[in-house]
C-alpha positions in Angstrom: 0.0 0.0 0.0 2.7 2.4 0.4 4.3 2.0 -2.7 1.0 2.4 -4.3 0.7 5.4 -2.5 4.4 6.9 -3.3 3.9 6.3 -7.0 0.8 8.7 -6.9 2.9 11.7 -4.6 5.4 11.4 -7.6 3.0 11.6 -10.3 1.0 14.2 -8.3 4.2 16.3 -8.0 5.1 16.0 -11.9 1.4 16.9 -12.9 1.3 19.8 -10.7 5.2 20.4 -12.1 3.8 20.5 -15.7 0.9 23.4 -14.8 -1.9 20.9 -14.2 -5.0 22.9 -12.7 -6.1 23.2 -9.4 -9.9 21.7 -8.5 -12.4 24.3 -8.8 -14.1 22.6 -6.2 -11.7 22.6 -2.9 -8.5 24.1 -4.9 -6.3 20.9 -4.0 -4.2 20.1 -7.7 -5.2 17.7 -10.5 -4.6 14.9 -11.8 -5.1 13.6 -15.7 -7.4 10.3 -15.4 -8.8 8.4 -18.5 -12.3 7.6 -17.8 -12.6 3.6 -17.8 -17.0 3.5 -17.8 -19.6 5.6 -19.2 -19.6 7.5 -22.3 -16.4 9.4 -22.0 -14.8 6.0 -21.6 -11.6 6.2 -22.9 -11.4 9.9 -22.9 -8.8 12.0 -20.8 -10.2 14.4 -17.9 -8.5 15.8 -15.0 -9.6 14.5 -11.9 -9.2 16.4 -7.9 -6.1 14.9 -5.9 -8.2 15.1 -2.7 -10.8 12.1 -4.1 -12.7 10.7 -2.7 -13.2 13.6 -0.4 -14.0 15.8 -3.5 -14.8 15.1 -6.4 -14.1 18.0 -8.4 -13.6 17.5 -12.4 -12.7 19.3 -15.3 -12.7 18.8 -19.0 -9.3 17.6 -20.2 -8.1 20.4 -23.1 
């Protein structure tokens, strides 16, 4: 579990490195997620780091 949980810090910190934006929702930084279900599967979005506390979006552009 903490390895799993390292990996994520790191790719947290390079996201937020390469001016990924903050939630709109609780201001906490993004991450880029590919939707896996729905009908965005597939497609790209950002997702809030704090989730599942928030769950703030955005459109990935």
């Amino acid at each position: 579990m903490a390895a799993t949980t390292a990996r994520l810090e790191k790719r947290d910190r390079q996201m937020q490195a390469e001016g990924a934006p903050t939630c709109p929702k609780c201001g906490k930084p993004m991450r880029k997620m590919i939707a896996k279900k729905g009908r965005n599967a597939g497609n790209a979005f950002w997702s809030c780091t704090g989730y599942p506390e928030c769950k703030g979006t955005r459109n990935f552009e």
